[in-house]
N, C-alpha and C positions, 0 to 999 in steps of 0.2 A: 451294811455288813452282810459278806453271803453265810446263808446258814448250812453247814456241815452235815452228812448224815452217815451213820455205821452200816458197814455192810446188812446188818440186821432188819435195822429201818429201812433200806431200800429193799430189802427181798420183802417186807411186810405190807409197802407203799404199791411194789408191782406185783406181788401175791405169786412171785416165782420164788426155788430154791436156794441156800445161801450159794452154792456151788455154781448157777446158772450165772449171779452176779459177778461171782469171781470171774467168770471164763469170759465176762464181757472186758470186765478189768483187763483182763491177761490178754487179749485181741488188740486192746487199744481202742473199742468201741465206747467203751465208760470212761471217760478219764476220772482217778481217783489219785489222792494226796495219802502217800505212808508219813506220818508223826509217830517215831518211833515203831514199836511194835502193832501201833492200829492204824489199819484202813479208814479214809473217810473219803466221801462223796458229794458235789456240790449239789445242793438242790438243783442250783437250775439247770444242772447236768443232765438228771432224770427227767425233769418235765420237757426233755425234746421227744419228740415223735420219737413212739419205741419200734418204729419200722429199720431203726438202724440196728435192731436187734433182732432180726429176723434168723429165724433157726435152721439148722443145716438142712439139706432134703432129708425128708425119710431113708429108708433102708431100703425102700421100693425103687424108689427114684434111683439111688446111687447106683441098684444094680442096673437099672435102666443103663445110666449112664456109662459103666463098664460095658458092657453088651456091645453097647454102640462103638464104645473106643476100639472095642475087639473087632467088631467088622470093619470100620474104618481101616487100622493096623491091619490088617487081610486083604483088604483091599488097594489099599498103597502097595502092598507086599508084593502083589500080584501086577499088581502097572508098573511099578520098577522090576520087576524080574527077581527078586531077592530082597531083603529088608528094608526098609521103607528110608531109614539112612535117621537122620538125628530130627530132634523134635523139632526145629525152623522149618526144615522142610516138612512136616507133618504139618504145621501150622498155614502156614502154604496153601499146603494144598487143601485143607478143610474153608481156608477164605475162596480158593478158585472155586473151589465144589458151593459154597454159600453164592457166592454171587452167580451162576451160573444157576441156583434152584428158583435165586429172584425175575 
């Protein structure tokens, strides 16, 4: 029989916030059973590697990664003549630009 655990028990077991566990829930990365108004969690759910629970970049990184969209986006802008046109073509061109750095 698998044994069940409260959102409580799993924030106590991985020593993160009840709110952390939620947002795993709400991803899809936790899978969790609703029994009425309570959340429950299979044990053997948690005991997988918590690397599928890795945490968004920092605030550093993300601006990083704005930055970079923003030169990118300027720089499409500027090879087309005018707006870089829809995000397929963005995508596009960021694979031609990848394989061409390898």
């Amino acid at each position: 029989m698998d044994e069940y655990l409260t959102i409580r028990e799993v924030r106590d077991l991985l020593k993160v916030s009840d709110r952390t566990v939620r947002r795993w829930i709400e991803r899809g990365s936790l899978p969790a059973l609703k029994i009425g108004r309570s959340v429950r969690i299979r044990r053997a759910d948690i005991d997988r590697p918590v690397e599928a629970h890795r945490p968004l970049p920092g605030a550093k990184a993300q601006l990083a990664i704005l930055a970079r969209a923003r030169q990118l986006r300027h720089r499409l802008d500027a090879r087309h003549g005018g707006p870089a046109g829809n995000a397929v073509e963005i995508l596009k061109d960021i694979r031609l630009e990848r394989a061409h750095a390898r």
